[in-house]
N, C-alpha and C positions, 0 to 999 in steps of 0.2 A: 700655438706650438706648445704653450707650456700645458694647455690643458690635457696636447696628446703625452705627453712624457707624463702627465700624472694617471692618466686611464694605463698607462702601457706599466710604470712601476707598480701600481694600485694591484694590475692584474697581473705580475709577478711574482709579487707579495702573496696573490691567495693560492695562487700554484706552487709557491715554495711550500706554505702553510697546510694544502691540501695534499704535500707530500710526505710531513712529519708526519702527519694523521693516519696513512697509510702504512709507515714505517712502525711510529710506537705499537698499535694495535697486533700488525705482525708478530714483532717481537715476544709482546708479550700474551700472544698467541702459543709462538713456540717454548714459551716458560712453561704455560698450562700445561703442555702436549708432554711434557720433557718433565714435570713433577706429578703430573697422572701416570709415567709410564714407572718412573722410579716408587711410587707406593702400590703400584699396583705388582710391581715386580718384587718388592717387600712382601708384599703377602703374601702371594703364593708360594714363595721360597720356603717362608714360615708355615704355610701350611701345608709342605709337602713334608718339610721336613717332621713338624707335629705329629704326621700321620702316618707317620712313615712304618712295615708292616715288620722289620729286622730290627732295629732298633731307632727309637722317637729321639731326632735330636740330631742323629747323623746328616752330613751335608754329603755336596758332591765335591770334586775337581774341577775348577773350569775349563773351558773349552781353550786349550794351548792351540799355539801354531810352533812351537817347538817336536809335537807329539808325532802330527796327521799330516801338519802341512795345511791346515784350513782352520776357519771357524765354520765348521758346520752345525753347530748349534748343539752339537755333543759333549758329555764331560770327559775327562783324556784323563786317566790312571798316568801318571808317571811312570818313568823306568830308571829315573837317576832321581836321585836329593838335590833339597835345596828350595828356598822358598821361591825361585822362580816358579813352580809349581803350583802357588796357592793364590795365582794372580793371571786373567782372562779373558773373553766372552762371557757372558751371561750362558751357561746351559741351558737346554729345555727339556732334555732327556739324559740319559746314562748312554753309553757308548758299549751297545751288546755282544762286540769284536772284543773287548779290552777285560775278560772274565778271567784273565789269568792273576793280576792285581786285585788287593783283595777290596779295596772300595765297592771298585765295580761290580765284583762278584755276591759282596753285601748287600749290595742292591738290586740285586736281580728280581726280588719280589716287592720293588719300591721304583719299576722300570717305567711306569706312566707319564707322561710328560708335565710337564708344568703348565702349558699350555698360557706359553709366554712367548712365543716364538714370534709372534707377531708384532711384540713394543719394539718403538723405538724411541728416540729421544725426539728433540723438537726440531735438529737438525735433518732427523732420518737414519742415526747413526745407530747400533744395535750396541744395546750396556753390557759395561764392562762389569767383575766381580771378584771381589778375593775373600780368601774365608781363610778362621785359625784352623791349624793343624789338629786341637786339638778336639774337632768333630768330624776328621776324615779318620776313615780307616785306611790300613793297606801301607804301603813305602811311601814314605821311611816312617809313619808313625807307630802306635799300637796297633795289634789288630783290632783290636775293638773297643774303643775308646768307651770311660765310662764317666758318661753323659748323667750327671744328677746332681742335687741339690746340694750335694756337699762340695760342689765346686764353690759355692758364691763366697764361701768365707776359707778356704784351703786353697794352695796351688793347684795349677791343671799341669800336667806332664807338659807341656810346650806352651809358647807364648801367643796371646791376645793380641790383636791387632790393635792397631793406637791410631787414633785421631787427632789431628793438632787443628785446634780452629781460630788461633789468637791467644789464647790462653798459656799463660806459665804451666800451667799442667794439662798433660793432656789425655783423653778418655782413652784408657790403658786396659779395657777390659771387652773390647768387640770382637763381638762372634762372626760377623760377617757384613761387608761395605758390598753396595751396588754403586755404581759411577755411569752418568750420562759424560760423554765425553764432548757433548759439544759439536760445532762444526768446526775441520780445520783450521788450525794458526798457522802463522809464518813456520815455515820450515817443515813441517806435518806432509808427508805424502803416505797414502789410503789407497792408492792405486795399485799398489801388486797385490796377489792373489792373496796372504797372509801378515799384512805389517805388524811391524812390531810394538809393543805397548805406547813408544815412546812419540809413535804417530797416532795416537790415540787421547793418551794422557799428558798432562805438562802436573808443572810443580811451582814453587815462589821462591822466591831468595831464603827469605826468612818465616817460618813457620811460627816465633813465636817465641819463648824465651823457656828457660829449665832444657828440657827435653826436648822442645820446637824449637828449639834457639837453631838457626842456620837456614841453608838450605834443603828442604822436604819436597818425594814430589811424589807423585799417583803412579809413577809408571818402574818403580826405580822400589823392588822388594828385596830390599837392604836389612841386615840384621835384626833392624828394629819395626819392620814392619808395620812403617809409620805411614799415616796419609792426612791428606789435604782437606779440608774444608773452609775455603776462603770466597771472597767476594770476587765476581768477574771480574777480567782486566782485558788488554790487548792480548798479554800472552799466557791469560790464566783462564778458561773458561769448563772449567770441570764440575758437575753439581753431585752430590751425593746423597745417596741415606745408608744407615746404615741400624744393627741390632745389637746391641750390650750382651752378653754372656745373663747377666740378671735379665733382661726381657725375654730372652729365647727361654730360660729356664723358666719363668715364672710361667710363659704360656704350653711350655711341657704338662705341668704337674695338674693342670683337669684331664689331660690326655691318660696319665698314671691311676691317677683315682678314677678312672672310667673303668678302665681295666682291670683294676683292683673290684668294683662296685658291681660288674658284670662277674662275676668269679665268686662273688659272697650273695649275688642271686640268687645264682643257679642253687649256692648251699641252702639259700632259707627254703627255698620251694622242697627242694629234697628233705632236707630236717626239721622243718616249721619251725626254726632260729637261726640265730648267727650263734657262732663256735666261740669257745672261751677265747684267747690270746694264745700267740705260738712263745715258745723260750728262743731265745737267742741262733736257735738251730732251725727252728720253725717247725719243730714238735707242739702241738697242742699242749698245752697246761689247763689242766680242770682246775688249778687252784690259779690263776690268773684273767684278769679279764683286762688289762692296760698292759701291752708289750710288745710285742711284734707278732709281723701274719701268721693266723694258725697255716701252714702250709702243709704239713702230715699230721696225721693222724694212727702214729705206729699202734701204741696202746690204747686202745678207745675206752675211755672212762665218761661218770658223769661229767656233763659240760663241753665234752669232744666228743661229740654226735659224728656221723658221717665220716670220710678219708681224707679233709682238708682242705685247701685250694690248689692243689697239686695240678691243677691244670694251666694256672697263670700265666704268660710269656716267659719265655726264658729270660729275655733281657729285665725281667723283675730282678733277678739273680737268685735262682732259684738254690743255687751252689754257697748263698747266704753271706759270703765275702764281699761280692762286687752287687755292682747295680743297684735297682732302687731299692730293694729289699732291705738292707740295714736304715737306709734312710727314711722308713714311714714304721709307724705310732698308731696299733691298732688298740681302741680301749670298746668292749663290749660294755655299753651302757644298760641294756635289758636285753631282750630275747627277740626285740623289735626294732631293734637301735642299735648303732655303731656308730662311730668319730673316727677317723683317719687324721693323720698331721705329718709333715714331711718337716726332715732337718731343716732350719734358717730359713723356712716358709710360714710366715703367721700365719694361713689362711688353717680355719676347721671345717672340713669337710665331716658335716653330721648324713647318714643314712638314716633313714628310717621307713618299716617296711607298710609297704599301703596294700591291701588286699584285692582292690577294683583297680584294672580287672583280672579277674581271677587267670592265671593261677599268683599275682603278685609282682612286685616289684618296689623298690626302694624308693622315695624322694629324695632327692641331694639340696643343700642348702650349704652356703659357705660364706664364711666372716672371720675378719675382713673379707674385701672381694679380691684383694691382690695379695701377694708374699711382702 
């Protein structure tokens, strides 16, 4: 008897044990699924927005259920204020109904999807997202936010999203949070057609001390437009990434210098050099060669070959007040060579023109490799 009570605990034992085995691996199965789907939905956000063909830098609105009544995976233009607004579904497209607000209308030539529509978390749940104000165009913000490197060390017209992760201080300077929400906790109901953030997200008691200090939570876009990055619990299971204002911009300014580099091509093939430096107006100056882009070319003298870069994006700021235009540092180093440099950006972007294959083109080289 006693030997059968030890085969019967024995074989118990390895069926409890061959059921841990089954569970951990799950789990952390669904970790993998659920921070593959969160970087991979970081990037393409980042590189939609990077690429974006009205101005690089602008984000969407998320997909409300205040707007449509759905998450259909569209972004939703508000019709009222308020930062409910800047908190959502993950989009995967712009919403081509919604062209009366001006985000969406922005975007009409940046209408391609993300081709994101597919993530989901580890649960199966489709990510959540909130972005600052101050990369949306349209109500209630500007109309066209300006997106440039003089942000990193000046105010931006509206407030940064904040991160509290444990810290007395918390990262005060995000451009935009994605959030896996997990699978349902106590009290969570997903089952009507549009629930509300609060069935989606949770929050902790205490976030943290200074600024965290209290109760913070992922679903609750309160004046301080603060959120969550803490360790799982029973009633806390939210995971996030998110981008700093410094990241987003730093991975702008190759996109700037490309388009600035394609624009002083097309000059040298036409002129067989690069143009003196512009003055502060982006008049050519024969007598400069460290200033700003030659952009006209009204009185053509030695040194101001050709009618400028007059062709450049508008959102360069071509109007020489806004955009990136006051923010880049063109120095003609010979008649083969150029250096570009943006405000609060160490990086030097050197051109230099290679002749093969004909008819030309520049090589870019840059150092440091980051801002």
């Amino acid at each position: 008897m006693l030997v059968f009570f030890l085969v019967v605990s024995v074989a118990f034992l390895a069926l409890i044990v061959s059921k841990l085995g089954q569970v951990i691996p799950t789990q952390s199965k669904n970790d993998e699924i659920t921070d593959s789907a969160l970087q991979a939905a970081k990037a393409a956000l980042l590189g939609w927005t990077v690429s974006h063909a009205d101005l690089p830098g602008l984000l969407l609105y998320p997909d409300h259920n205040n707007t449509d009544g759905n998450y259909d995976g569209t972004s939703d233009c508000p019709s009222i204020s308020g930062n409910a607004s800047l908190l959502g579904a993950l989009p995967d497209k712009i919403d081509s109904n919604s062209s009366n607000f001006g985000n969406c209308l922005a975007d009409q030539n940046n209408s391609r999807p993300f081709g994101i529509s597919y993530l989901r978390d580890g649960s199966g749940t489709k990510l959540w997202y909130a972005v600052s104000q101050n990369l949306l165009t349209g109500y209630p913000g500007p109309t066209t936010p300006e997106i440039t490197t003089a942000w990193l060390d000046t105010p931006a017209p509206s407030l940064w999203l904040k991160i509290c992760n444990g810290s007395s201080t918390p990262i005060d300077d995000v451009a935009f949070v994605i959030i896996a929400p997990g699978p349902p906790l106590g009290g969570q109901n997903r089952n009507a057609a549009a629930p509300a953030a609060i069935n989606f997200l949770e929050g902790i008691p205490n976030g943290g001390t200074g600024a965290c200090a209290g109760s913070q939570s992922n679903a609750d876009t309160d004046a301080n437009l603060t959120f969550v990055s803490a360790p799982q619990t029973a009633t806390f299971n939210d995971k996030l990434v998110f981008v700093t204002k410094q990241e987003l911009i730093t991975a702008l300014v190759p996109r700037i210098v490309n388009d600035v580099r394609v624009e002083l091509d097309k000059f040298h093939i036409q002129n067989g050099q690069y143009s003196a430096a512009g003055d502060s107006s982006g008049e050519c100056d024969a007598t400069s060669n460290t200033s700003h882009l030659p952009l006209n070319n009204i009185t053509p003298d030695i040194g101001c070959v050709g009618s400028g870069l007059s062709s450049l994006p508008e959102w360069i700021g071509l109007n020489t007040t806004i955009g990136w235009f006051p923010e880049i540092t063109y120095n003609k180093v010979n008649d083969d060579e150029v250096t570009l440099k943006l405000t609060n950006c160490a990086i030097t972007f050197t051109l230099k023109w290679n002749t093969t294959p004909a008819p030309g083109h520049s090589d870019v080289t840059r150092s440091p490799p980051a801002c």
